[in-house]
TORLUM-874889 format. One record per residue: x, y, z of N, C-alpha, C in turn. Coordinates in pm, 1 decimal, decimal comma, always signed. Atoms other than C-alpha are relative to their C-alpha. Layout:
(node (X; Y; Z); (X; Y; Z); (X; Y; Z))
...
//
This chain:
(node (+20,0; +125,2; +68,8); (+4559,0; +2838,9; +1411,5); (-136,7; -60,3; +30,3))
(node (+189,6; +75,2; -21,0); (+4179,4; +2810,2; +1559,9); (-64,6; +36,9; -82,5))
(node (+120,7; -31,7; +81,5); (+3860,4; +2799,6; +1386,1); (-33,4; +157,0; +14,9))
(node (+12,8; -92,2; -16,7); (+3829,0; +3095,7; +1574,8); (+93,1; +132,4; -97,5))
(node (-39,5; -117,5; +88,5); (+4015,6; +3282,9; +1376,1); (+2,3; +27,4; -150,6))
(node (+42,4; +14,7; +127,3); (+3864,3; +3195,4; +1032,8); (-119,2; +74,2; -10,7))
(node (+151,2; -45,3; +74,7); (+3613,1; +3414,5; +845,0); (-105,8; -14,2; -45,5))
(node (+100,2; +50,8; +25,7); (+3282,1; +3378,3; +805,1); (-11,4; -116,9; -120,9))
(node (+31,6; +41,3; +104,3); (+3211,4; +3140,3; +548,8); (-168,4; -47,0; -55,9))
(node (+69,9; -13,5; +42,7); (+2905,0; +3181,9; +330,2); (-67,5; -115,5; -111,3))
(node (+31,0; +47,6; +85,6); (+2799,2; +2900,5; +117,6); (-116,8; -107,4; +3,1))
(node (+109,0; +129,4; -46,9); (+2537,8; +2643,5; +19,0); (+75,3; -138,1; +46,0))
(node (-75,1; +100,1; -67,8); (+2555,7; +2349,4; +243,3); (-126,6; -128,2; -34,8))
(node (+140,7; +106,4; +18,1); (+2402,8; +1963,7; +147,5); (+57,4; -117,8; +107,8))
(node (+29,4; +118,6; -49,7); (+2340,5; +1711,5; +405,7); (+9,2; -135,2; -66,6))
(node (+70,3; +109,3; +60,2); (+2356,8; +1393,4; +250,3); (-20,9; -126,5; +140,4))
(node (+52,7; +96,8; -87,1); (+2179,6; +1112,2; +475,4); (-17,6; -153,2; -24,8))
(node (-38,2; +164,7; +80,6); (+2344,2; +753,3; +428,9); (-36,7; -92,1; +49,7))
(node (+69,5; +164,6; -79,6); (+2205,2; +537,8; +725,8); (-182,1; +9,1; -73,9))
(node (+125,4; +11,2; +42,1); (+1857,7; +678,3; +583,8); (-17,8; -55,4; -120,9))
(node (-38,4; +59,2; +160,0); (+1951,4; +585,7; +212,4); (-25,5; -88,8; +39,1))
(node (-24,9; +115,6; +5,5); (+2047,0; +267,9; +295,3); (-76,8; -81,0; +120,0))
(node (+135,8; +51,0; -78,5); (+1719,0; +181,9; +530,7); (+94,2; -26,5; +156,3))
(node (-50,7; -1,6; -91,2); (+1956,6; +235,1; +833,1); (-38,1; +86,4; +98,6))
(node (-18,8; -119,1; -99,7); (+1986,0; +422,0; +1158,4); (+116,3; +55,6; +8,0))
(node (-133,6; +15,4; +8,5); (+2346,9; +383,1; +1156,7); (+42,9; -65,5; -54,7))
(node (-99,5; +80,5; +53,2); (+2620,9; +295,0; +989,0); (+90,6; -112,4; +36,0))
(node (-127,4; +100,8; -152,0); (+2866,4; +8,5; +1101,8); (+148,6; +60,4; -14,0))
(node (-107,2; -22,0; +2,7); (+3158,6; +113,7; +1191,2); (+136,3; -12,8; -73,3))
(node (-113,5; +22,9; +116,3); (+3390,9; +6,9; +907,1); (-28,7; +7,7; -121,2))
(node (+49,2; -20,5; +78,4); (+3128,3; +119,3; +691,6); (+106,5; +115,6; -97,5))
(node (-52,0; -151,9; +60,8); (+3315,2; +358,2; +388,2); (-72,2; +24,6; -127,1))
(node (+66,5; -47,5; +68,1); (+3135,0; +554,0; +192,6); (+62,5; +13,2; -129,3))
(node (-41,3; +29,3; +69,1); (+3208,6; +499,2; -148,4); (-49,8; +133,1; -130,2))
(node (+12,4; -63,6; +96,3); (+3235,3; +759,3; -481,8); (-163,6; -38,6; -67,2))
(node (+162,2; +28,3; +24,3); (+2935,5; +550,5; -623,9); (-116,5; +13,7; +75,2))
(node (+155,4; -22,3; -101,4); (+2697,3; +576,4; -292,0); (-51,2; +132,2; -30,3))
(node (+37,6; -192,2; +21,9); (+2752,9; +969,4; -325,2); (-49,1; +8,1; -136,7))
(node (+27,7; -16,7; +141,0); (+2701,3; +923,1; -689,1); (-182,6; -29,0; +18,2))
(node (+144,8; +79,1; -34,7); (+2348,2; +712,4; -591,5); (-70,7; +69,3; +36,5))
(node (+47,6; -101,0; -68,9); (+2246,4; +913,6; -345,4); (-64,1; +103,9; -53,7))
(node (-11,5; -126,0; +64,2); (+2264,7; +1232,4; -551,4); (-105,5; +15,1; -125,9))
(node (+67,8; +13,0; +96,4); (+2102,5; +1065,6; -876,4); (-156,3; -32,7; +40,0))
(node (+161,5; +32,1; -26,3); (+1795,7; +925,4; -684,3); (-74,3; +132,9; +72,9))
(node (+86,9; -109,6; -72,2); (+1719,1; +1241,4; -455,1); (+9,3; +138,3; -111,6))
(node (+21,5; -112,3; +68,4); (+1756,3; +1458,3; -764,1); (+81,1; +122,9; +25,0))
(node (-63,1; -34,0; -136,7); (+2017,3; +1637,4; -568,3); (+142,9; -1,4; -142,1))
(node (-151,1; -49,3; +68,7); (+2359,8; +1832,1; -799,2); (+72,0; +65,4; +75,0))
(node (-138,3; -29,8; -76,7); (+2676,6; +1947,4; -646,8); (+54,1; +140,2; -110,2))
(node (-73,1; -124,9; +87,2); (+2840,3; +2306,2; -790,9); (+110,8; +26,1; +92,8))
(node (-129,6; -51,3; -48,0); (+3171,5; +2410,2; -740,7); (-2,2; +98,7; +125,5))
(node (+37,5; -86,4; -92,5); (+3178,0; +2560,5; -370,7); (-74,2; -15,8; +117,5))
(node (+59,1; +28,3; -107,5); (+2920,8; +2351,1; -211,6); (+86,8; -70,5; +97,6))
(node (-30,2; +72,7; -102,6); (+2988,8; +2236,1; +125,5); (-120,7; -115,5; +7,3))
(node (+40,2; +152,2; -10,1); (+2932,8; +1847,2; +190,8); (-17,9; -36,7; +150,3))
(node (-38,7; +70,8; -148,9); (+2825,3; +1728,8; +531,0); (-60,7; -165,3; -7,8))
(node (+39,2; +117,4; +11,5); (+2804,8; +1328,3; +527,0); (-36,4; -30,4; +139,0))
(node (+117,2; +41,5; -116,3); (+2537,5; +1209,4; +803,8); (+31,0; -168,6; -59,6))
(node (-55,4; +99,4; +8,7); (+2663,4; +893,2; +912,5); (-91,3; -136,1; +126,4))
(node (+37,3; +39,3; -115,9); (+2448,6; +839,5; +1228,6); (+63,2; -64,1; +166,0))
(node (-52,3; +3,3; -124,1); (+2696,9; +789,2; +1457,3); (+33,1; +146,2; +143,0))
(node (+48,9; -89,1; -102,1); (+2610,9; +1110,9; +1680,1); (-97,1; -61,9; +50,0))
(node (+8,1; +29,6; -74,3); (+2395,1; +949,7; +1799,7); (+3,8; -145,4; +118,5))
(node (-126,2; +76,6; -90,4); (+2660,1; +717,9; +2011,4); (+54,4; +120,7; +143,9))
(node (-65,4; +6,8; -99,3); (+2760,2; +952,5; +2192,6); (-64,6; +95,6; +176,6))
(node (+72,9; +60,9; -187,9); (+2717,5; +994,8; +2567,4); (-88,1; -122,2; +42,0))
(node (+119,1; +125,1; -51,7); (+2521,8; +664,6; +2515,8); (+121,4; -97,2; -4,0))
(node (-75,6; +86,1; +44,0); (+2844,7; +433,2; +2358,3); (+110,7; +79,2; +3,3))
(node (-124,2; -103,0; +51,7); (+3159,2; +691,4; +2404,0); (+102,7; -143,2; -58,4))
(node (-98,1; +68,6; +41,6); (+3353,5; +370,4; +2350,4); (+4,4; -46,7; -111,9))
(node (+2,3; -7,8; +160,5); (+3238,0; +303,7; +1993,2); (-20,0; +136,8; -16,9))
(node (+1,5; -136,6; +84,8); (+3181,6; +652,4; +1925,2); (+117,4; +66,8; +11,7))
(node (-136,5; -75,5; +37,4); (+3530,7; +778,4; +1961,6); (+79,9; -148,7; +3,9))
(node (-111,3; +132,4; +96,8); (+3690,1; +385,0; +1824,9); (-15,5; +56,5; -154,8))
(node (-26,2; -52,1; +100,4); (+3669,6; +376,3; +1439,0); (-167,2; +28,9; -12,5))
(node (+190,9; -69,9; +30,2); (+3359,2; +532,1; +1277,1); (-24,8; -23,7; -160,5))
(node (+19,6; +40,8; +139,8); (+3204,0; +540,3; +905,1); (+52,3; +133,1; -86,9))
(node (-37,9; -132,2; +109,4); (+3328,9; +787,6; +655,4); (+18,6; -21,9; -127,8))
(node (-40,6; +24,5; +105,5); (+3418,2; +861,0; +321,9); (+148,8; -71,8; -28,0))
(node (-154,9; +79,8; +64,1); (+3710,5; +680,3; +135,4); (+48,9; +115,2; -82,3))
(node (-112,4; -90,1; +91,1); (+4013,0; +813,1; -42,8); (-127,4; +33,0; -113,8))
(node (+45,9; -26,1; +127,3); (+3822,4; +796,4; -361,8); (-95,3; +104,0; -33,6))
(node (+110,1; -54,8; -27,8); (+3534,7; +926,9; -242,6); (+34,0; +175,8; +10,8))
(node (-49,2; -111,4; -6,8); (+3737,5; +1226,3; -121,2); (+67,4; +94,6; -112,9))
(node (-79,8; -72,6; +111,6); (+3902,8; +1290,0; -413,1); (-133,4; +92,0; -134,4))
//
């Protein structure tokens, strides 16, 4: 049931970078990333999505930790339902 025992996986992968978008370092913590930001995001950096890509949302809360473990493992920023869907 570990990662370890999953097969390579091969695909294109996009960063998107939301504390930088939004003239941040970080996000606040109850920040949620919304269907339209990703939509924003995507339309201003010129930046399309195909069936397959992997999504990693950069949120800036790495770097919290070993400096803040106590906000960095409380709540954090992420996508929303909607967003996910």
């Amino acid at each position: 049931m570990g990662i370890d025992t999953m097969p390579p996986v091969v695909t294109w992968g996009l960063l998107l970078d939301f504390p930088s978008f939004f003239g941040n370092d970080i996000l606040d913590e109850e920040f949620e990333i919304s269907s339209n930001d990703i939509e924003q995001l995507l339309f201003e950096k010129g930046i399309s999505l195909a069936s397959g890509d992997a999504v990693i949302f950069y949120t800036g809360y790495s770097k919290l930790r070993a400096k803040d473990n106590a906000r960095y493992l409380g709540n954090a920023p992420g996508i929303g339902l909607r967003a996910a869907n």
